[in-house]
Structure formats: C-alpha cells, structure tokens
N, CA, C and O atoms as a printed pandas DataFrame, in Angstrom:
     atom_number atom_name residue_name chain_id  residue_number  x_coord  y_coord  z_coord
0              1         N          UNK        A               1    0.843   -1.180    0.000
1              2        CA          UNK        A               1    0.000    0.000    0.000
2              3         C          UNK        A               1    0.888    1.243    0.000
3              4         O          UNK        A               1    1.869    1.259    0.744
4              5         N          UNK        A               2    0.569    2.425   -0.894
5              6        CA          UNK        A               2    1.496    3.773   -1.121
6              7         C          UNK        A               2    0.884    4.154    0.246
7              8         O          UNK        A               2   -0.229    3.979    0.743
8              9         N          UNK        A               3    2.371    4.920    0.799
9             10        CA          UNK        A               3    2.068    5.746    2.039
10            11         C          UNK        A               3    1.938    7.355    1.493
11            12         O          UNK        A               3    2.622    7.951    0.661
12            13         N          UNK        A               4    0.592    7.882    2.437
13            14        CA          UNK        A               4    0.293    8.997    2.061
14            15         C          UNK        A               4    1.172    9.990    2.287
15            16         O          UNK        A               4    1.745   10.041    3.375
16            17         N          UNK        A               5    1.382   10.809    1.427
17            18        CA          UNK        A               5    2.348   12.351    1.478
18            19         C          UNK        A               5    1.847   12.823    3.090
19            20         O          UNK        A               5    0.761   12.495    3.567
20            21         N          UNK        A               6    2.813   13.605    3.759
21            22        CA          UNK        A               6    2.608   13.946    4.966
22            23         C          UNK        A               6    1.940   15.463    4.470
23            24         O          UNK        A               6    1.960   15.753    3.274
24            25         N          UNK        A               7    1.433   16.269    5.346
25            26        CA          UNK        A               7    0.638   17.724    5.301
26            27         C          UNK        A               7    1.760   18.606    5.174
27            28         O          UNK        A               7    1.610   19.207    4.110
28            29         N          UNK        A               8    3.164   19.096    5.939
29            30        CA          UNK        A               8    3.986   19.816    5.936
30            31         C          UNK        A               8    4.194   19.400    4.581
31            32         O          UNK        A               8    3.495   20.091    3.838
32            33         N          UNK        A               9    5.043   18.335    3.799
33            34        CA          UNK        A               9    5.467   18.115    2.207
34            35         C          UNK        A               9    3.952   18.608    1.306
35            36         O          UNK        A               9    4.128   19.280    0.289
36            37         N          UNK        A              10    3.264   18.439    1.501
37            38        CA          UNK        A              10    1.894   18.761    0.775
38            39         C          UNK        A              10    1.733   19.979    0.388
39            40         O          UNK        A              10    1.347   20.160   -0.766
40            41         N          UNK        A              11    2.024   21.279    1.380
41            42        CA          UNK        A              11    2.004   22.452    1.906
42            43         C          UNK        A              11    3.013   23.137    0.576
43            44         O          UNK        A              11    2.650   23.995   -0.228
44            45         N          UNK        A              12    4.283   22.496    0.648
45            46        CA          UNK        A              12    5.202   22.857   -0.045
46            47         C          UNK        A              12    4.346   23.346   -1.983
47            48         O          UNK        A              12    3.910   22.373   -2.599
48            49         N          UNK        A              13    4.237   24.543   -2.576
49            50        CA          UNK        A              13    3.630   24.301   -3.936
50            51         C          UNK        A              13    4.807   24.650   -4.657
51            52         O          UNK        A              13    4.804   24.301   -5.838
52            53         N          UNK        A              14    5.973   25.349   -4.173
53            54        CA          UNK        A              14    7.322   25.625   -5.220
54            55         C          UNK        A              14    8.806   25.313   -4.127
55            56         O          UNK        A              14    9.111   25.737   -3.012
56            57         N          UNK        A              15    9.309   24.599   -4.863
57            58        CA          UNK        A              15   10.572   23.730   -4.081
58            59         C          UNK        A              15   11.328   25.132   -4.653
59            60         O          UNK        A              15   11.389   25.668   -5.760
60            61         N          UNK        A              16   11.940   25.480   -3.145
61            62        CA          UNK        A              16   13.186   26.599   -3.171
62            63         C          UNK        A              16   14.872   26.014   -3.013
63            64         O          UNK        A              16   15.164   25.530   -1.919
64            65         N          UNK        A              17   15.778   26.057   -3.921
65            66        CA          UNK        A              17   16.612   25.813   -3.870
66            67         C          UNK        A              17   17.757   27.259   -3.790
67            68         O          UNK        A              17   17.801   28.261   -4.502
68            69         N          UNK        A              18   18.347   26.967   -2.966
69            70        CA          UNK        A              18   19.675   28.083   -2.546
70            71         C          UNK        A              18   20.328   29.051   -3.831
71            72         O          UNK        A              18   19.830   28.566   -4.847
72            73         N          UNK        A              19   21.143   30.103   -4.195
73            74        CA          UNK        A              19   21.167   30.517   -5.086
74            75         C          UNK        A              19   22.237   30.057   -4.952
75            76         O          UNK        A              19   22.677   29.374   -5.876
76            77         N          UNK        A              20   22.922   30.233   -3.931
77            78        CA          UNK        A              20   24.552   29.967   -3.575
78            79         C          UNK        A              20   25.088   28.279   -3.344
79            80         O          UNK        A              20   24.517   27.439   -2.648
80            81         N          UNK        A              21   26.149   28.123   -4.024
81            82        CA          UNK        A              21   26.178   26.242   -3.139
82            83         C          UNK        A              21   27.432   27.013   -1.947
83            84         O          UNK        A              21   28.553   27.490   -2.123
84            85         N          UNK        A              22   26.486   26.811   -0.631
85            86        CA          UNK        A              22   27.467   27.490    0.117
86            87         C          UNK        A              22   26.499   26.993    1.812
87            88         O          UNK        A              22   25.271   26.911    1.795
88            89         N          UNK        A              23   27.172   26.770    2.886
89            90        CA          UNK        A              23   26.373   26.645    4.002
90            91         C          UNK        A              23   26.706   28.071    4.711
91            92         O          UNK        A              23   27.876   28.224    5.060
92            93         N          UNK        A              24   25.873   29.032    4.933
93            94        CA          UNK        A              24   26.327   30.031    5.545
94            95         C          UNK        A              24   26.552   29.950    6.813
95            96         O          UNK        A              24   27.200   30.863    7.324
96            97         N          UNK        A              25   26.230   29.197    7.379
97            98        CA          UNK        A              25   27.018   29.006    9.270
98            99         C          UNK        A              25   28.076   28.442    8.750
99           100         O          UNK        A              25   28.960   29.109    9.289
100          101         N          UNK        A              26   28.655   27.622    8.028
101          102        CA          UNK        A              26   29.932   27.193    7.943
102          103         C          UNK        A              26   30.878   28.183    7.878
103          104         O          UNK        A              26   31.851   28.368    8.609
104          105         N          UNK        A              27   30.444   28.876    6.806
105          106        CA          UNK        A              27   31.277   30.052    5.625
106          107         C          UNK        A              27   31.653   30.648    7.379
107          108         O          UNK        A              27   32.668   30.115    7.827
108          109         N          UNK        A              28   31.079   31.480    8.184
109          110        CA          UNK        A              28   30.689   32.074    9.225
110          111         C          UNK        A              28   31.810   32.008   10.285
111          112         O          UNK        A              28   32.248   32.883   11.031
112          113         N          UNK        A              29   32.236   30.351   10.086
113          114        CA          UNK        A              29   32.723   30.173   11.393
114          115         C          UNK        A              29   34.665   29.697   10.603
115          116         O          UNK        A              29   35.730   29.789   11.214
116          117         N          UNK        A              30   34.441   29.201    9.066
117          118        CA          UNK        A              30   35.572   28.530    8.659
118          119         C          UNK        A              30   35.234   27.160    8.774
119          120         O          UNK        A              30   36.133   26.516    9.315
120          121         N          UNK        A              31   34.141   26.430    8.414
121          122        CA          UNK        A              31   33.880   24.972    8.782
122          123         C          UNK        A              31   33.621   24.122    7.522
123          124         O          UNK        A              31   32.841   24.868    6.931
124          125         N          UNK        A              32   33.716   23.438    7.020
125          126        CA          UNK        A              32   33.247   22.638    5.616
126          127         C          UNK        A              32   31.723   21.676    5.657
127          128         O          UNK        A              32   30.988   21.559    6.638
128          129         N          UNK        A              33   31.544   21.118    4.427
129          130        CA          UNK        A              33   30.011   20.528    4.774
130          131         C          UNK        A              33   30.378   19.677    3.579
131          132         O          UNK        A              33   31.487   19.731    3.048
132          133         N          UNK        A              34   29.298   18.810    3.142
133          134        CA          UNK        A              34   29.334   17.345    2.506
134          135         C          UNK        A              34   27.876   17.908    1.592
135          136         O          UNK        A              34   27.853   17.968    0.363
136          137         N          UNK        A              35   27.152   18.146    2.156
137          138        CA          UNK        A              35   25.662   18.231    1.276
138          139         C          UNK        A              35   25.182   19.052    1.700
139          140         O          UNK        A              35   25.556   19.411    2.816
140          141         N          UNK        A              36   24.172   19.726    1.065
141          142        CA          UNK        A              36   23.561   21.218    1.367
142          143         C          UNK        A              36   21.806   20.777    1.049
143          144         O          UNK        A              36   21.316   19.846    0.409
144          145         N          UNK        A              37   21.381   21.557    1.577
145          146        CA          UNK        A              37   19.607   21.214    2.375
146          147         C          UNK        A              37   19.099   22.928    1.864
147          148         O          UNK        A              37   19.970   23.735    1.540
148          149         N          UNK        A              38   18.119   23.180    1.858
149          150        CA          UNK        A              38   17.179   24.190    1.290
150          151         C          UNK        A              38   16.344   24.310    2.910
151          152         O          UNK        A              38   16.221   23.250    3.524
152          153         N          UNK        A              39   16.011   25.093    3.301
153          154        CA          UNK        A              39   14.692   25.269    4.236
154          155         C          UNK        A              39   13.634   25.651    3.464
155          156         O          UNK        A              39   13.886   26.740    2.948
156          157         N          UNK        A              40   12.394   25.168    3.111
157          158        CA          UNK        A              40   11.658   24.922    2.486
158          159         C          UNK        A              40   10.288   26.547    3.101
159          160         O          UNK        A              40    9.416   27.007    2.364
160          161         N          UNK        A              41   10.614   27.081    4.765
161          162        CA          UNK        A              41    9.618   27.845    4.934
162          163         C          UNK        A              41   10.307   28.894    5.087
163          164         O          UNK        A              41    9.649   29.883    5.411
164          165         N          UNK        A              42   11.952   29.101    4.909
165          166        CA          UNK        A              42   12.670   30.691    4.697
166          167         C          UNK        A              42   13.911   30.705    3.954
167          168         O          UNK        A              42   14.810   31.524    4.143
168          169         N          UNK        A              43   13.926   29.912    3.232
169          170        CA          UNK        A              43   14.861   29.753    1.845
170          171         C          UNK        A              43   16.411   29.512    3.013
171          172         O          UNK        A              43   17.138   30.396    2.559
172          173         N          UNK        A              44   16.694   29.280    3.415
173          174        CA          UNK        A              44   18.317   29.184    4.198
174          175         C          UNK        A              44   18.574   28.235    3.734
175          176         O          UNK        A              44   17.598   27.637    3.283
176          177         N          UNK        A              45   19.757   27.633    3.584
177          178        CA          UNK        A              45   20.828   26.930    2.434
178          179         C          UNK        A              45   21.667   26.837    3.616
179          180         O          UNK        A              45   22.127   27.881    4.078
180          181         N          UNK        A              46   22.085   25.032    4.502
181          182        CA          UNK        A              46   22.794   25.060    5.294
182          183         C          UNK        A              46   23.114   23.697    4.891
183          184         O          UNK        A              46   22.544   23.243    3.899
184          185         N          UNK        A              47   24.078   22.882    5.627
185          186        CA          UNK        A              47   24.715   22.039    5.802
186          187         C          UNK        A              47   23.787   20.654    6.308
187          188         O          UNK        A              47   23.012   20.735    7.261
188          189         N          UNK        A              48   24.005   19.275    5.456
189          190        CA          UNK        A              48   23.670   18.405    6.093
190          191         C          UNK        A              48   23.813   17.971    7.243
191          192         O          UNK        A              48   24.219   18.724    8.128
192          193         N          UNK        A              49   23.379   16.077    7.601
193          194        CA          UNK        A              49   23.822   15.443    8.443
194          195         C          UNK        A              49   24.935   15.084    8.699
195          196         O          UNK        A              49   25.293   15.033    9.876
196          197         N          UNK        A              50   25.861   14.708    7.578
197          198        CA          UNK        A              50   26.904   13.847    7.092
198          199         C          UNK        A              50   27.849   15.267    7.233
199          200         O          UNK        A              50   29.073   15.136    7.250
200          201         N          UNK        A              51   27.293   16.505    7.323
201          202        CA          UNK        A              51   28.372   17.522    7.313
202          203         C          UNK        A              51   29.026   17.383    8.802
203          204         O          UNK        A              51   28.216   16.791    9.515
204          205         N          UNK        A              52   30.313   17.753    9.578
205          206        CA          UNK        A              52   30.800   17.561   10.621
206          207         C          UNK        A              52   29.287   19.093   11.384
207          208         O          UNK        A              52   28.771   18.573   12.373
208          209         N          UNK        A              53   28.993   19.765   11.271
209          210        CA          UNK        A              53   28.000   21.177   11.866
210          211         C          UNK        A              53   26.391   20.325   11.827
211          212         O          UNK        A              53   25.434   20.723   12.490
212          213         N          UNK        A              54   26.366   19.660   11.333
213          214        CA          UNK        A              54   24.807   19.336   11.134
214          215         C          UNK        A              54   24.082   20.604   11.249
215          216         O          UNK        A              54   23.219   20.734   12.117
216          217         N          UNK        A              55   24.410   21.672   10.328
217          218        CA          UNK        A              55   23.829   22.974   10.571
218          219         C          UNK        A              55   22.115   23.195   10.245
219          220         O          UNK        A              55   21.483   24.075   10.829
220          221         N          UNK        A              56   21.302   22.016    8.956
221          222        CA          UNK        A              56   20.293   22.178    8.551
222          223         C          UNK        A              56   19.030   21.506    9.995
223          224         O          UNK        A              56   18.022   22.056   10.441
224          225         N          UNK        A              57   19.683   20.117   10.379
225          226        CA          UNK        A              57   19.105   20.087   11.789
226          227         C          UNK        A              57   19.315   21.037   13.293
227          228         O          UNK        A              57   18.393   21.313   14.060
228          229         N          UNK        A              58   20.196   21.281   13.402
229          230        CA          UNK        A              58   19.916   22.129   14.416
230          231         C          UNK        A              58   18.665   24.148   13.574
231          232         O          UNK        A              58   18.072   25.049   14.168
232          233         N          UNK        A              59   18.850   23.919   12.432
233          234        CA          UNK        A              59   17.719   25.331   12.236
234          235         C          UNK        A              59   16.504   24.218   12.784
235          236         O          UNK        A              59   15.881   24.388   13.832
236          237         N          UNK        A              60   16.346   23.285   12.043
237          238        CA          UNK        A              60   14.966   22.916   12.416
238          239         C          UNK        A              60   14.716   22.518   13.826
239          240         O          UNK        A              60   13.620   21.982   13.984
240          241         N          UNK        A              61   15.390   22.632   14.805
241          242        CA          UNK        A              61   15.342   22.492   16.204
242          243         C          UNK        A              61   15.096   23.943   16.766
243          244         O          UNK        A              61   14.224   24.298   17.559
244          245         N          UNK        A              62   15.952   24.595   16.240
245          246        CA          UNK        A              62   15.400   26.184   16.699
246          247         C          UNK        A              62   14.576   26.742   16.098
247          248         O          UNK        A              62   14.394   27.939   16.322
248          249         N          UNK        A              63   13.787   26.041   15.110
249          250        CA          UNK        A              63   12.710   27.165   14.048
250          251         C          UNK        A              63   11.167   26.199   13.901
251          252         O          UNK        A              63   10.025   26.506   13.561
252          253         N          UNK        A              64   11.875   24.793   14.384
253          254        CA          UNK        A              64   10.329   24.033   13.768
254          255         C          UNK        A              64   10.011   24.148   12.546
255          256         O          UNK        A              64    8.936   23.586   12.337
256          257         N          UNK        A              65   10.682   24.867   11.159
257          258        CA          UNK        A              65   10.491   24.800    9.968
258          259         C          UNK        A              65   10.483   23.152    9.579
259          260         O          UNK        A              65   11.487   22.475    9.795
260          261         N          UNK        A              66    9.470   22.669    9.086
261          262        CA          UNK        A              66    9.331   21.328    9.032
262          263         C          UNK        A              66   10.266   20.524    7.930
263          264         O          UNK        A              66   10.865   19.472    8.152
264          265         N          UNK        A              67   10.248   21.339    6.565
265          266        CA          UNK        A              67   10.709   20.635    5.139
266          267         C          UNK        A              67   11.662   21.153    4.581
267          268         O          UNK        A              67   11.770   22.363    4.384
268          269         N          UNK        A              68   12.477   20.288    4.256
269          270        CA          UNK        A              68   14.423   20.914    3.421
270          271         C          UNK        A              68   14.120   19.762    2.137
271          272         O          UNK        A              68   13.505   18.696    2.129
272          273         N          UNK        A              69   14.978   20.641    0.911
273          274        CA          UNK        A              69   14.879   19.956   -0.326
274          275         C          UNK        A              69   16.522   19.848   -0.228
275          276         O          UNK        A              69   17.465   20.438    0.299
276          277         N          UNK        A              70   16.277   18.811   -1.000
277          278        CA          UNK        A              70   17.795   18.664   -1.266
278          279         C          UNK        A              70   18.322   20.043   -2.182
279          280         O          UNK        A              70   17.539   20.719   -2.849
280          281         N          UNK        A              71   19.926   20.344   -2.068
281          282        CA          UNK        A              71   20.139   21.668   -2.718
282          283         C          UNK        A              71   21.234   20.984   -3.493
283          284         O          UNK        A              71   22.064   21.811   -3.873
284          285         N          UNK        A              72   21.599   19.368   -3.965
285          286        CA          UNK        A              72   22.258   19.568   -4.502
286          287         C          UNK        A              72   21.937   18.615   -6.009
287          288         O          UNK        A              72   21.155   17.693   -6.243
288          289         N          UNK        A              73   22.971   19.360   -6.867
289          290        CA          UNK        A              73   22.614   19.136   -8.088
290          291         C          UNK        A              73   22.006   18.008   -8.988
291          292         O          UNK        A              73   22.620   16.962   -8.777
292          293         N          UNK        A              74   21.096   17.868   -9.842
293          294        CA          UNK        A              74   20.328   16.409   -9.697
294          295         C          UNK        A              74   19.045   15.688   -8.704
295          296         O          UNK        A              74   18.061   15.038   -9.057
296          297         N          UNK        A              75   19.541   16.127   -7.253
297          298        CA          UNK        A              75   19.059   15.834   -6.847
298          299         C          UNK        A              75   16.908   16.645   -6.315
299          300         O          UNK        A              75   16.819   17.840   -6.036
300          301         N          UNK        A              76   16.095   16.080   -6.307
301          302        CA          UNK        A              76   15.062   16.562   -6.757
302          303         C          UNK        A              76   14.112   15.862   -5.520
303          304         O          UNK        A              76   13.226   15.116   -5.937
304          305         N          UNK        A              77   14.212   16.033   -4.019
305          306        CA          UNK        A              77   13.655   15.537   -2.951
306          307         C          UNK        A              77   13.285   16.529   -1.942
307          308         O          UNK        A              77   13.790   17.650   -1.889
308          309         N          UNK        A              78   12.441   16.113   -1.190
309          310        CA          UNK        A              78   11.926   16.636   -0.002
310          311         C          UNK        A              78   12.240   16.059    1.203
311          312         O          UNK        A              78   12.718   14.944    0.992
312          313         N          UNK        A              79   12.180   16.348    2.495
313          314        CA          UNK        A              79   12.234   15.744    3.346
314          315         C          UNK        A              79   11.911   16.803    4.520
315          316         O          UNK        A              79   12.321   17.952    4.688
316          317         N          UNK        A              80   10.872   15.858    5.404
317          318        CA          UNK        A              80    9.794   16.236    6.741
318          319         C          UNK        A              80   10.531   15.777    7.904
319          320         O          UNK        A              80   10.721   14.567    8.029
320          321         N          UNK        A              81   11.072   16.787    8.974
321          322        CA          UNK        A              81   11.633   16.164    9.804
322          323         C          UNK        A              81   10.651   15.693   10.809
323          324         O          UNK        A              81   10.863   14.761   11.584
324          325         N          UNK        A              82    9.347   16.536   10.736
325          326        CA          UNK        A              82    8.612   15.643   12.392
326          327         C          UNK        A              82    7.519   14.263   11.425
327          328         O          UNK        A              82    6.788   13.416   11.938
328          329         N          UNK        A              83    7.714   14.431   10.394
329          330        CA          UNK        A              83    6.913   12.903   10.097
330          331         C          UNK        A              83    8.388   12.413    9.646
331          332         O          UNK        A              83    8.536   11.273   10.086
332          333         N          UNK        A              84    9.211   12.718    9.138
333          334        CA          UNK        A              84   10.280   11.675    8.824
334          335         C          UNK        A              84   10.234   10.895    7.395
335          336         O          UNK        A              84   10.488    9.724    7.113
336          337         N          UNK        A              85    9.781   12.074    6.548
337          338        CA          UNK        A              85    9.275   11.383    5.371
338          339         C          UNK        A              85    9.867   12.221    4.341
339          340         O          UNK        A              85   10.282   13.377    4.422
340          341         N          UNK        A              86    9.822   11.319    3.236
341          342        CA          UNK        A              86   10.877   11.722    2.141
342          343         C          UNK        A              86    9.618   11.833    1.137
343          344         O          UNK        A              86    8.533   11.276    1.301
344          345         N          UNK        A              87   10.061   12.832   -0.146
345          346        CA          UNK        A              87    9.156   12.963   -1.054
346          347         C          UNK        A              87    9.890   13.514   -2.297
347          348         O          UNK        A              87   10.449   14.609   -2.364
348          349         N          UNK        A              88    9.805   12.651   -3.200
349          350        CA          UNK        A              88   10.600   12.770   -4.722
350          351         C          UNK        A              88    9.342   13.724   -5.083
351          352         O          UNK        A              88    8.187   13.556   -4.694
352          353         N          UNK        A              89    9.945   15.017   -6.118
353          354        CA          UNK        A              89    9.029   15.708   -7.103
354          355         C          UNK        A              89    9.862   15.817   -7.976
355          356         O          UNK        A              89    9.569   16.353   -9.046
C-alpha cells in the first residue's frame, strides 16, 4: 500500500533551492560541509547530516520549519523532519 504524502510536504507548492552552493554558518565560522539542504519555509541553504555542523538540523530544532529539499545538483527531494518522510518531485 502507497504511504500517504505527509501535510507539511503537501504544503510545499514551489521547491526553493539556494542561489549559492554554500552553508552560511559554515562560511561564518571557517567549517566545511558534505551536502547542502534548502529550508523549504525561509529559503536558508545550510549544511547536512553527514556535514561535521549538522547545521540544517539544528535550524529545524530552533525554528520548527518542518521541510528541506535537497540543494544539490540532480538531486530533486523533499524531506519532513517531524513525520520523517521523504518525497521525490
């Protein structure tokens, strides 16, 4: 059985991707990153999991912004951190 799209990914009607390939808390401090994330409810462009800062989870700990697209090239996903759900568009 297909599992239903969560409401926060639903919400989403235009996937925002970063202008810059750049994590700006990194840039900030002198720190590097692995993959870059979109905030989906105020456009910020930060650093994955796999980055040593995990900069895109800690915004969503201080902001509750629910959904990050992937920001990097090719890649064409969503992802809900309080349902935990991924969503190809």
């Amino acid at each position: 059985m297909k599992e239903e799209t969560c409401e926060h990914i639903r919400q989403v009607t235009e996937v925002t991707i970063g202008d810059e390939y750049l994590c700006e808390e990194c840039m900030k401090v002198g720190g590097t990153w692995v993959h870059l994330r979109t905030c989906q409810t105020c456009g910020v462009t930060l650093c994955c999991d796999t980055s040593p800062a995990q900069h895109m989870t800690a915004h969503y700990h201080a902001t509750g912004h629910p959904v990050i697209a992937s920001a990097e090239p090719g890649e064409r996903w969503l992802w809900c951190y309080p349902d935990e759900q991924i969503a190809r568009y």
